[in-house]
C-alpha positions in Angstrom: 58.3 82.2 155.2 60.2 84.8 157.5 62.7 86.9 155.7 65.3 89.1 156.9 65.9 91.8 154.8 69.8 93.2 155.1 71.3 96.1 152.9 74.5 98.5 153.0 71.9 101.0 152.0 70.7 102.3 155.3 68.6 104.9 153.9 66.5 102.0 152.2 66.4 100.3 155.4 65.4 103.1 157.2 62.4 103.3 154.2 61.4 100.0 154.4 61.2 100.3 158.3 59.2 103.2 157.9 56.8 101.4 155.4 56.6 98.3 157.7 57.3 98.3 161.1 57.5 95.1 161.8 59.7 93.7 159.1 63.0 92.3 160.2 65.9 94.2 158.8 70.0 93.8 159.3 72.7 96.6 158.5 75.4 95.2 156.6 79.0 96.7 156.9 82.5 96.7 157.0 83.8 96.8 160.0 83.9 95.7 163.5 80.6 95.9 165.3 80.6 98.1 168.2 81.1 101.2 165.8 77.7 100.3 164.0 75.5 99.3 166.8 73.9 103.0 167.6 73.1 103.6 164.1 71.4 99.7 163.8 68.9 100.8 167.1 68.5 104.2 165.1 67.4 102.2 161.9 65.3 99.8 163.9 67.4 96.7 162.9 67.4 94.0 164.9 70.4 92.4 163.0 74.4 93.3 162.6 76.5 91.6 159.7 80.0 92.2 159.6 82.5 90.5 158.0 83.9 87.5 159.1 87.7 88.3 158.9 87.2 91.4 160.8 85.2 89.7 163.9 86.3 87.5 166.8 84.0 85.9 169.5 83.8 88.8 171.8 82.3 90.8 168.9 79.3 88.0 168.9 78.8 88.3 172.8 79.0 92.2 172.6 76.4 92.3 170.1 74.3 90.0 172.1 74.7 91.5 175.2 73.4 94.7 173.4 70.3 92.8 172.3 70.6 92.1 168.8 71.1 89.5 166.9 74.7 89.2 164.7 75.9 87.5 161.8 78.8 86.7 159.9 79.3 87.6 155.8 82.0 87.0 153.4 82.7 83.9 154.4 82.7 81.3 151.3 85.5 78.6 151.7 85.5 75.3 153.7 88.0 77.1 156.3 86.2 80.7 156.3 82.6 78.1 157.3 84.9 76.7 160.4 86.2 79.9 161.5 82.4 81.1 161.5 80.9 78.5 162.6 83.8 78.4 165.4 82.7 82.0 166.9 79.3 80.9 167.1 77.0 83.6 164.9 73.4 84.0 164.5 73.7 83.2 161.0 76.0 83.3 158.1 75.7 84.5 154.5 77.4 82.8 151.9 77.2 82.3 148.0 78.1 78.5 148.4 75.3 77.0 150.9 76.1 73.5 149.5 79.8 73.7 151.3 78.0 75.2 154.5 75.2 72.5 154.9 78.0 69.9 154.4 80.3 71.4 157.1 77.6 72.4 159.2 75.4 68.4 158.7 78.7 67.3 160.8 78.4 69.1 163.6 76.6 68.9 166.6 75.3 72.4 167.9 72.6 74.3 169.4 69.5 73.6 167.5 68.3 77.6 167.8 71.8 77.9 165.2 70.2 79.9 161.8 72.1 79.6 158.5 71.4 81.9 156.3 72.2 81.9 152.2 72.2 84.7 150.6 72.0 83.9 146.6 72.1 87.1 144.7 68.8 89.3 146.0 67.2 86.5 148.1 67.9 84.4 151.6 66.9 81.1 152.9 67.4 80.2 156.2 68.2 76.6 157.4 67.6 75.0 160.5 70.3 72.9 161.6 
């Protein structure tokens, strides 16, 4: 099982890093992304979540570009899934994965696309 570990808490990100370099961990924030990506490399995440009604498309490809990996949060309804799915993330985090494997079961894309649930403390990621 791979696991992605994300957090607000970047002091226990910067622990767990510290305790195991290799495991894959994502800063989780509020805001848009280009503020946040100095302190991610600093933490050793390879991940950026921000919040889907505070990102467009551009803020995907800039976090790309800068070699990490970016996801979406927040994002719940059938219309925020579409507007997600629309600006093409890494994954997305949601606490109703039912509505995003219908929307996303539809759809045709690239087959590297990772969905990501996050149920209270845990996260399962499906391959579409």
């Amino acid at each position: 099982v791979k696991a992605q570990i994300i957090s607000f808490d970047y002091d226990a990100l910067n622990k767990l890093k510290s305790l195991s370099a290799g495991l894959e961990t994502g800063m989780i924030f509020v805001g848009r992304p280009p503020y946040f990506l100095d302190m991610a490399r600093q933490l050793g995440a390879s991940w950026v979540h921000a919040p889907r009604d505070l990102v467009e498309q551009s803020d995907a490809d800039y976090v790309r570009a800068k070699g990490l990996n970016f996801g979406v949060w927040g994002v719940n309804t059938d219309e925020e899934i579409r507007s997600a799915i629309d600006i093409n993330p890494d994954s997305i985090t949601t606490n109703f994965p039912e509505r995003a494997v219908k929307l996303l079961a539809g759809l045709k894309r690239r087959s590297y696309f990772k969905f990501f649930v996050e149920l209270g403390y845990w996260s399962a990621s499906i391959n579409s």
